[in-house]
LUMMI-359258 format. One record per residue (C-alpha): residue number from 0; x, z, y. Coordinates in steps of 0.1 Angstrom, whole numbers, padded with zeros to 4 digits, m for minus. Layout:
% LUMMI-359258
ATOM   nr      X      Z      Y
ATOM  NUM      X      Z      Y
...
% end
This chain:
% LUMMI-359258
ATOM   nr      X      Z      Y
ATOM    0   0241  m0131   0083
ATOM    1   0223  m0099   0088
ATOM    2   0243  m0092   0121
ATOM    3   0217  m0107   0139
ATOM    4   0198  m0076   0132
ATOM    5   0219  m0056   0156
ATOM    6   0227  m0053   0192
ATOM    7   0239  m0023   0208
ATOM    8   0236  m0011   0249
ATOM    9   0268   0006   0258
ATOM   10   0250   0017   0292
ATOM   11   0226   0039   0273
ATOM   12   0239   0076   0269
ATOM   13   0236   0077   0228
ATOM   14   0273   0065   0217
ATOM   15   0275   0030   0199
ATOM   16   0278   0047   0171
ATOM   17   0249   0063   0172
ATOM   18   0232   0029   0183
ATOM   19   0243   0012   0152
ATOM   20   0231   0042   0125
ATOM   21   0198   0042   0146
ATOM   22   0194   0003   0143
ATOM   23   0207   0003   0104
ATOM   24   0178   0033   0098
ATOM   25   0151   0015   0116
ATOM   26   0161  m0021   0095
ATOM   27   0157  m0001   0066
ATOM   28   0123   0016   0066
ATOM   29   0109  m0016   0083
ATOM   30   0121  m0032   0049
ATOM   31   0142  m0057   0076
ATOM   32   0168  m0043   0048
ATOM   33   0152  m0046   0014
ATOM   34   0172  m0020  m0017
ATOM   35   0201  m0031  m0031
ATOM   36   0209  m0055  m0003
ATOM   37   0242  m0054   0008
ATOM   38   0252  m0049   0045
ATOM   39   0276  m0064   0063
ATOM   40   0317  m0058   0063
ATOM   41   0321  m0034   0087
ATOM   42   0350  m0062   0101
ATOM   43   0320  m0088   0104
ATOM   44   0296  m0061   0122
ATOM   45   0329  m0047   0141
ATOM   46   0330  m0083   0154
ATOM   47   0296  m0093   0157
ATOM   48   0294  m0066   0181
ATOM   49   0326  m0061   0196
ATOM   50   0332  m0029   0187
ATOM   51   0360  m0009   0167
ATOM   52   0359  m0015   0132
ATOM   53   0364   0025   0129
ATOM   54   0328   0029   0148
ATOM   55   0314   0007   0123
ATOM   56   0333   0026   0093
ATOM   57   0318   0060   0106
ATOM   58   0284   0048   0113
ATOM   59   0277   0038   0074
ATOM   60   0299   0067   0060
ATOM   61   0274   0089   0076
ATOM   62   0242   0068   0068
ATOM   63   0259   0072   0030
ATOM   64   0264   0110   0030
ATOM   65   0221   0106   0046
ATOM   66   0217   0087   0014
ATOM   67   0205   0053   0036
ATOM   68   0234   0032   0020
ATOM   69   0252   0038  m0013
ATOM   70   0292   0029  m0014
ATOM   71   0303  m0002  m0031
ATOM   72   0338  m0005  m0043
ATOM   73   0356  m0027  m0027
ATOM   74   0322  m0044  m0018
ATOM   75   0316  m0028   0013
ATOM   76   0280  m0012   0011
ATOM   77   0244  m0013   0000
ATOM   78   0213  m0003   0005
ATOM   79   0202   0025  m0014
ATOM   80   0175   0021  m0038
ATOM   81   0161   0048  m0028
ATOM   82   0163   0046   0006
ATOM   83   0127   0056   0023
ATOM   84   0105   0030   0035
ATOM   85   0074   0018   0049
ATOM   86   0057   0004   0019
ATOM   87   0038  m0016   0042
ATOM   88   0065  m0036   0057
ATOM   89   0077  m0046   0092
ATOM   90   0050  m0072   0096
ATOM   91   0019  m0055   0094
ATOM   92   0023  m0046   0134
ATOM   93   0024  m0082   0141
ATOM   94  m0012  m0086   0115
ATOM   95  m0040  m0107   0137
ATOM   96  m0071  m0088   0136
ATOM   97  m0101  m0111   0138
ATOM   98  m0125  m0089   0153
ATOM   99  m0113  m0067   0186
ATOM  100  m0129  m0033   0182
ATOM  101  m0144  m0023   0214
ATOM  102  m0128   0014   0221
ATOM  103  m0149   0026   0255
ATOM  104  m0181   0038   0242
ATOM  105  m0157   0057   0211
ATOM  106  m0138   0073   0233
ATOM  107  m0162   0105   0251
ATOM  108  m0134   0119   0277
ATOM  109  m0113   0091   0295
ATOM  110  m0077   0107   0314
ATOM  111  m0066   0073   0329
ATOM  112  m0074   0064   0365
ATOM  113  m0071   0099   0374
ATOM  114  m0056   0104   0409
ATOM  115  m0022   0117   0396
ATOM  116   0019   0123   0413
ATOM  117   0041   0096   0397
ATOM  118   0076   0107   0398
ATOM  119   0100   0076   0387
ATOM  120   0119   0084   0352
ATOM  121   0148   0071   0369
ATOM  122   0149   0096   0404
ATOM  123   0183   0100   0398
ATOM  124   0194   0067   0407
ATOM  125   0177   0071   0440
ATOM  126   0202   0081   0468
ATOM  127   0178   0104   0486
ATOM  128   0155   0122   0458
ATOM  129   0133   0144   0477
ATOM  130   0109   0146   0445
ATOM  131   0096   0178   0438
ATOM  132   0094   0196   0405
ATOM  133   0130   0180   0390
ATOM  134   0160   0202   0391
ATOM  135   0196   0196   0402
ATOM  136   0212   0195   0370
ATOM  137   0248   0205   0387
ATOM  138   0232   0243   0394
ATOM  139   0222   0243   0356
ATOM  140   0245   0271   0333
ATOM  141   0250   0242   0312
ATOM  142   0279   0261   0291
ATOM  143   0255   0296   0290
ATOM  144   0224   0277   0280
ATOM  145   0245   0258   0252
ATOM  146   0261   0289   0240
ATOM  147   0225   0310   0233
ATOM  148   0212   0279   0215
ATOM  149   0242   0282   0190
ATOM  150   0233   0318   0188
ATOM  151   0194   0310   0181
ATOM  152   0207   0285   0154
ATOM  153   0232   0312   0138
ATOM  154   0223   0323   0101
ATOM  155   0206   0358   0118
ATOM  156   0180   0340   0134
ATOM  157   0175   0309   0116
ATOM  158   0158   0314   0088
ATOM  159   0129   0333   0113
ATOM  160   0131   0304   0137
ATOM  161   0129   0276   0114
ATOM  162   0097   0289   0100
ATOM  163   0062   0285   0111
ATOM  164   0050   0313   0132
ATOM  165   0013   0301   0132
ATOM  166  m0008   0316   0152
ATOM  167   0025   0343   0170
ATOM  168   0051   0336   0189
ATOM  169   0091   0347   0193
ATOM  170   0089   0384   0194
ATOM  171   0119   0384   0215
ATOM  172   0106   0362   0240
ATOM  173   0072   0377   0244
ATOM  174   0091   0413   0245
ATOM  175   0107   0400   0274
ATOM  176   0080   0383   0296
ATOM  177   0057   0413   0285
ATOM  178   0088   0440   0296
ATOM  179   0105   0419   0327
ATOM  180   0090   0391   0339
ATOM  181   0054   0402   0342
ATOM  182   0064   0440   0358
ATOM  183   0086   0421   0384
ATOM  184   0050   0404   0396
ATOM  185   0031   0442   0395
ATOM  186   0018   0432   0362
ATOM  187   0022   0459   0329
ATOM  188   0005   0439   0295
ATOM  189   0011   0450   0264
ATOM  190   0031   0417   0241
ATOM  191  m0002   0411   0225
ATOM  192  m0017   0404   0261
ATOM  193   0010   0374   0264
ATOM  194  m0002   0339   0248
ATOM  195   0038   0317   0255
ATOM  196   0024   0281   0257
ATOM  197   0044   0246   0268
ATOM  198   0042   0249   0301
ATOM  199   0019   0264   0329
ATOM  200   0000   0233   0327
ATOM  201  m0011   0239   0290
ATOM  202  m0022   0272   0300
ATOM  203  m0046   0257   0322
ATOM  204  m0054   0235   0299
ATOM  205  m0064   0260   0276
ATOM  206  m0081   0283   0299
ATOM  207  m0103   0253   0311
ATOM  208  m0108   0239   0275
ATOM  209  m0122   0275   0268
ATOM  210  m0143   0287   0298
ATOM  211  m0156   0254   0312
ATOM  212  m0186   0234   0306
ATOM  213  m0208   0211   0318
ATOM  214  m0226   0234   0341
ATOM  215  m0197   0255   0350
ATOM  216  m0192   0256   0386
ATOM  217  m0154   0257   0396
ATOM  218  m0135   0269   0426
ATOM  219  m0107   0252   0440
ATOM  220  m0079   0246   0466
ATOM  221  m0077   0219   0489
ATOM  222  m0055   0202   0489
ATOM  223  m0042   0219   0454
ATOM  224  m0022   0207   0423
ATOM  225  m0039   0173   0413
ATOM  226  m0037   0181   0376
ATOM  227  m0057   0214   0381
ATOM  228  m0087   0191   0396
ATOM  229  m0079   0165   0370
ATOM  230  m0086   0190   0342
ATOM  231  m0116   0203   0358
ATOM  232  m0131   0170   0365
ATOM  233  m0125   0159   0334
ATOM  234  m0152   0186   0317
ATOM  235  m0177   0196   0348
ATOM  236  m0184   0176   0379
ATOM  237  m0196   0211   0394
ATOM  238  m0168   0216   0417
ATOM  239  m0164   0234   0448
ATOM  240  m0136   0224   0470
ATOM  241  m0121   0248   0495
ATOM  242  m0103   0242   0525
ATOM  243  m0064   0259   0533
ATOM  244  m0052   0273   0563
ATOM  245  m0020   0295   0571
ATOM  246  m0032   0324   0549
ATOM  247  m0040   0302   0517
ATOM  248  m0071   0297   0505
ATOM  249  m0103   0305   0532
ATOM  250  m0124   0330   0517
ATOM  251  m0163   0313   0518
ATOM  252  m0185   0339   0508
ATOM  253  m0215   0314   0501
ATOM  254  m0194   0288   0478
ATOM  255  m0178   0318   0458
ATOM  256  m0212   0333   0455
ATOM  257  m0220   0299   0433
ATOM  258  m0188   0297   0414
ATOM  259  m0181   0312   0381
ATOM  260  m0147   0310   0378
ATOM  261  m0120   0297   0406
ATOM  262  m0079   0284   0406
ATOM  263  m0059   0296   0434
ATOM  264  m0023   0295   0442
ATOM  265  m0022   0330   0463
ATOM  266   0018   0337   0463
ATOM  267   0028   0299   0469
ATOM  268   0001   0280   0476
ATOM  269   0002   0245   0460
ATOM  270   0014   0224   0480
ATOM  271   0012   0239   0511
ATOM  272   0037   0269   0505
ATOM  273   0016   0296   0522
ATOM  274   0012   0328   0516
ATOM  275  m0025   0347   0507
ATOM  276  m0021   0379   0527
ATOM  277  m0029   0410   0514
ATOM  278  m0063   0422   0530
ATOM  279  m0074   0381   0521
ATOM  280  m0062   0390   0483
ATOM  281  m0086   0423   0480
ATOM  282  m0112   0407   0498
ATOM  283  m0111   0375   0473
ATOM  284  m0113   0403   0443
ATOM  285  m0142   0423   0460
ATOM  286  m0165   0394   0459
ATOM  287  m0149   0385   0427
ATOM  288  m0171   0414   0417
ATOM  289  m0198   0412   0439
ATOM  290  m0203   0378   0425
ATOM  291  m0192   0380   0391
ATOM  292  m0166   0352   0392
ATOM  293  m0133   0348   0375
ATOM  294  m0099   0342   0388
ATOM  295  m0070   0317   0379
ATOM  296  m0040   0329   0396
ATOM  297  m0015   0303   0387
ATOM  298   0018   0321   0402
ATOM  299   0042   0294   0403
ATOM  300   0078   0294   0421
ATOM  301   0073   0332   0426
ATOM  302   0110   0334   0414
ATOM  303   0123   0314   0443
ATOM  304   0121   0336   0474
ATOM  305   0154   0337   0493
ATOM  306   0134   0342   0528
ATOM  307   0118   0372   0520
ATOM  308   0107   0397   0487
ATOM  309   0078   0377   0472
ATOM  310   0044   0396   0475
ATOM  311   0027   0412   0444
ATOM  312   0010   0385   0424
ATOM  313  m0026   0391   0427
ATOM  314  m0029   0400   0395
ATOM  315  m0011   0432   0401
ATOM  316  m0039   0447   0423
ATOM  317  m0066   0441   0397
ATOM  318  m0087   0471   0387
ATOM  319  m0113   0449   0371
ATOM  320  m0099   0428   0346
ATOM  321  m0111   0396   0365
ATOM  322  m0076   0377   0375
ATOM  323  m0058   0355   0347
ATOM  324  m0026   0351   0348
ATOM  325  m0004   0320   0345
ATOM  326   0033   0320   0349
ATOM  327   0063   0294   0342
ATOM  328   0099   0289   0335
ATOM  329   0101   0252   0342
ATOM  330   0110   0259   0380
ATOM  331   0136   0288   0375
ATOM  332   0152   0270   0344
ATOM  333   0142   0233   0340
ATOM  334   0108   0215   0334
ATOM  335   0116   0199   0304
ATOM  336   0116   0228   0289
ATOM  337   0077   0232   0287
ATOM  338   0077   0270   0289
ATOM  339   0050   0291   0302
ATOM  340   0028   0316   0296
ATOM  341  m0007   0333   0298
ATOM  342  m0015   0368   0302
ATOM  343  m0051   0380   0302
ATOM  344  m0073   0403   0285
ATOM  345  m0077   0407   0251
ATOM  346  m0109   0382   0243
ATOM  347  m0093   0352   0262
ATOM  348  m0059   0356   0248
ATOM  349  m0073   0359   0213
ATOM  350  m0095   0327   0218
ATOM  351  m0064   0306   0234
ATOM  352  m0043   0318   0208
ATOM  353  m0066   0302   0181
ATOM  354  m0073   0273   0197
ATOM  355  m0033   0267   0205
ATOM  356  m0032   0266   0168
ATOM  357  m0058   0236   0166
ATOM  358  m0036   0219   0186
ATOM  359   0000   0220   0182
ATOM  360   0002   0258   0164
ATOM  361   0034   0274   0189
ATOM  362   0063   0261   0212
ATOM  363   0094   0250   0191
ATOM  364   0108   0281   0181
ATOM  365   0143   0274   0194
ATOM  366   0132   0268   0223
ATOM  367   0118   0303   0226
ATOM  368   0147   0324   0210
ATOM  369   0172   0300   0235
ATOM  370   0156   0314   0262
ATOM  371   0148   0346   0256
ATOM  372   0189   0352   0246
ATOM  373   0195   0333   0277
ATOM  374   0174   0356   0298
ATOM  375   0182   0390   0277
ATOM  376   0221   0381   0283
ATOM  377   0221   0380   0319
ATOM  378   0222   0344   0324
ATOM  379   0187   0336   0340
ATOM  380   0195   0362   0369
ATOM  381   0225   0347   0373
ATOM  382   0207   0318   0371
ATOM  383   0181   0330   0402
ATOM  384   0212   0340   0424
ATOM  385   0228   0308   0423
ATOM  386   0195   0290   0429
ATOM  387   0184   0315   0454
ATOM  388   0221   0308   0476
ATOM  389   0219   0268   0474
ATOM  390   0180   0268   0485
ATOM  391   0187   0292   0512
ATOM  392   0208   0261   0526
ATOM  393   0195   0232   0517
ATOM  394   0159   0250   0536
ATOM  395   0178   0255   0564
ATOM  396   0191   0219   0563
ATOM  397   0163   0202   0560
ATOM  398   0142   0226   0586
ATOM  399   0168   0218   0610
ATOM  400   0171   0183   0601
ATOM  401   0128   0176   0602
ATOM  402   0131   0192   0640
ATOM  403   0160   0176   0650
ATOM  404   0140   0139   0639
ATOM  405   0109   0148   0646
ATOM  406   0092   0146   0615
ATOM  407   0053   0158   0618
ATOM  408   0044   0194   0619
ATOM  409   0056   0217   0592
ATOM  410   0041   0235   0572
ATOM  411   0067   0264   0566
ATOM  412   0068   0290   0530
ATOM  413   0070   0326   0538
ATOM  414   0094   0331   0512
ATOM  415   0109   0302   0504
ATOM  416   0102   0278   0475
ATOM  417   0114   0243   0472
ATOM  418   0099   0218   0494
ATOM  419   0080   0213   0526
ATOM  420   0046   0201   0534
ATOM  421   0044   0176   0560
ATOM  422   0014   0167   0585
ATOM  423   0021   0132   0599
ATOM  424   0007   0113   0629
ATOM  425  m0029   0112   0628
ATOM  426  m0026   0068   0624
ATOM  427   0001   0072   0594
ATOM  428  m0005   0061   0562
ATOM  429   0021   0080   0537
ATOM  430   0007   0057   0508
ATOM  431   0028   0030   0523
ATOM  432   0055   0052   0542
ATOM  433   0060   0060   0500
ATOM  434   0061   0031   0488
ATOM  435   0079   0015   0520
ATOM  436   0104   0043   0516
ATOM  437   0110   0032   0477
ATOM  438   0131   0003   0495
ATOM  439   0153   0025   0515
ATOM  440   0162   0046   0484
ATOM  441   0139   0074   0496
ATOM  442   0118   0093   0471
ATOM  443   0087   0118   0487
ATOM  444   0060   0127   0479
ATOM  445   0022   0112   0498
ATOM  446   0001   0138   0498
ATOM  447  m0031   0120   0491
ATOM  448  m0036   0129   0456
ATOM  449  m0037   0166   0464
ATOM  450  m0068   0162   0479
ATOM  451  m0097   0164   0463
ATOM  452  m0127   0155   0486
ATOM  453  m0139   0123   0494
ATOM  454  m0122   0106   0524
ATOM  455  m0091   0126   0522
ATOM  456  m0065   0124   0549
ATOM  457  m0035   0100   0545
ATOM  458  m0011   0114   0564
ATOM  459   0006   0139   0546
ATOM  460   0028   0140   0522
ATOM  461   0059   0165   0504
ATOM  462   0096   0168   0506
ATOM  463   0120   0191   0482
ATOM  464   0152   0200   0485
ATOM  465   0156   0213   0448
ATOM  466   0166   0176   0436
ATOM  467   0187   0164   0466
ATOM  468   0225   0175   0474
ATOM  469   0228   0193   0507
ATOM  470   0251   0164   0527
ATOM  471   0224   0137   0517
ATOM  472   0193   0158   0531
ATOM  473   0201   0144   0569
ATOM  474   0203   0112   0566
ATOM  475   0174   0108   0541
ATOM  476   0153   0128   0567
ATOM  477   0164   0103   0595
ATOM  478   0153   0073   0573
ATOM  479   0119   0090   0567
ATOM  480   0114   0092   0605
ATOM  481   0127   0059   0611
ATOM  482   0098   0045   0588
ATOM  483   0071   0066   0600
ATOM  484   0079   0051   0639
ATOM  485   0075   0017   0617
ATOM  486   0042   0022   0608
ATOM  487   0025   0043   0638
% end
């Protein structure tokens, strides 16, 4: 009885009868199905599985209009002879290879055991999620969002979407980063200035693939974005760290004087939340000239400032050419998007452009006509208000509640963002208070892997309130400082 084939999860989200045609697919290419072979009644499978018949009946009248099973009559159904396959069969994954190959010495760049944040797939489930960087699905425009993606798949736009743009990009989308986003940070680039790539973190990626080698020496933050670091390390050891304070990044003259290029997060610094001040920002682009370095300026979360108007990014007061820009919608809309972008001159663009195409050619193109419509409609600044409103209150809730419990010393955003930075008890641990917190239902943040120098401090660590409803904050704060007492 081939019913032993199939067994279906009702908790998953994808409906049983999507289950079943899933399973019946995957029996079939793995040849677990062979042509011609009959399947069973959808009675039997309705039984063997205790499901409705009618679930069963849809599941193979779809597979049969996919051309995965061919109609019978009054036999029930088959197996297509044509059905695709793997000619190799099901078994060859479970083949015993006599000799192990020995994969270290092949492989010339090695990513694991980098010092990395691990957010659980599963935050949701937690009752206090104060994870940063994951978005509170209830503030989405879930019905707005849906209805531009219907519009990017209507016959006007699908024939041009469907296609491959090679080495370009959605005209509409680039139109509007080059003619809204980019002006609202100072910054006027012509379209052909803007590179869109998945994510701000690609456009790292890319900038470090292109201007870093082995001798490069490299600026940055610390404590910073761990990835940052973790891309950097990964092709030059030459790194120079430097320290934070209340103004962002502290300018030292001698260790810029030896970098050629350096990261900085000047409007929101990463993680700390402060802000660069102005005379700091011209004085880091003076001796950007004097010593002939370039400039990163990765401008995340500049879209959420309900404390105050957000400062010019930094690469609005360049005269030289010498800051490159990286911006990002996975804050503002949602990070599984993986939309960002890079603005630069000419050269660089042109050369990321190019080697975006080696790697994955463009974003989905859906993607980028969804949200540009979603942005050109209005949606996205509706979007930002809403956003903006619930921040505003959940900052002041968990400001209030941190005080009122004690928590650490706070490191406080000029203009808001989405999560505090927190500076424990000299004798805590937050490793542990993590992990101990795990056990409470508590999700944060420890801040060691931010750090990037040797012997880095243990007791910090980094709450947001973009994840977390605002009646939960309190009493997730209150078990936070009831485990620090614990361990100090």
């Amino acid at each position: 009885m081939k019913e032993i084939l199939f067994e279906l999860d009702s908790s998953l989200p994808a409906s049983l009868q999507a289950q079943l045609r899933e399973k019946v697919v995957n029996a079939i290419l793995s040849r677990a199905l062979q042509p011609g072979e009959r399947l069973p009644s959808s009675r039997g499978m309705a039984k063997h599985l205790k499901i409705a018949r009618n679930t069963v009946t849809l599941a193979y009248q779809a597979l049969a209009d996919d051309g995965y099973l061919t109609p019978m009559p009054r036999s029930g159904y088959v197996v297509n002879e044509d059905a695709p396959a793997n000619p190799l069969g099901y078994m060859e994954s479970n083949k015993e290879h006599i000799e192990k190959i020995e994969w270290d010495h092949r492989i010339h760049r090695h990513s694991i055991g980098m010092n990395v944040i691990r957010k659980p797939l599963n935050w949701r489930e937690y009752e206090y999620p104060f994870v940063y960087g994951q978005a509170d699905f209830g503030l989405f425009s879930h019905s707005e969002w849906r209805d531009c993606a219907r519009q990017a798949l209507g016959a006007k736009d699908f024939g041009a979407l469907a296609g491959d743009f090679g080495y370009n990009d959605d005209p509409v989308l680039v139109n509007y980063i080059a003619s809204h986003s980019l002006p609202q940070r100072g910054i006027y680039k012509i379209p052909e200035h803007v590179l869109v790539t998945l994510g701000a973190q690609n456009a790292l990626f890319l900038v470090a693939e292109l201007m870093i080698r082995e001798d490069t020496v490299v600026g940055i933050e610390d404590p910073s974005y761990p990835d940052i670091r973790n891309i950097v390390s990964n092709r030059t050891s030459n790194i120079e760290y430097f320290n934070v304070d209340e103004g962002g990044l502290i300018l030292d003259e001698e260790k810029l004087a030896r970098c050629d290029l350096i990261f900085v997060t000047p409007s929101h610094q990463c993680p700390t939340t402060v802000t660069m001040p102005v005379e700091r920002r011209k004085k880091l682009l003076e001796l950007s000239e004097k010593h002939d370095f370039i400039i990163i300026e990765d401008d995340y979360e500049f879209e959420m400032n309900f404390l105050a108007p957000p400062s010019p990014a930094l690469k609005s007061m360049d005269e030289k050419a010498r800051v490159v820009y990286i911006g990002s919608f996975s804050k503002s809309l949602f990070p599984g998007l993986r939309l960002g972008y890079l603005a630069g001159p000419d050269a660089l663009i042109n050369e990321a452009r190019h080697l975006r195409h080696l790697m994955f050619r463009h974003p989905p193109g859906h993607s980028q006509r969804t949200a540009a419509y979603f942005m050109a409609l209005g949606h996205y600044s509706s979007q930002m208000r809403k956003l903006k409103k619930t921040y505003t209150e959940r900052h002041a809730t968990m400001a209030n509640s941190l005080e009122k419990h004690g928590v650490g010393n706070i490191s406080t955003a000029t203009f808001g963002g989405t999560s505090f930075w927190i500076k424990g008890p000299e004798n805590l641990n937050a490793d542990q208070l993590e992990k101990q917190l795990l056990e409470k239902s508590v999700l944060i943040e420890t801040g060691s892997p931010f750090f990037g120098q040797e012997n880095p401090p243990l007791n910090y660590f980094r709450i947001a309130y973009s994840s977390i409803p605002n009646d939960k904050i309190d009493a997730g704060i209150e078990k936070i400082a009831e485990s620090i007492d614990a361990l100090v």
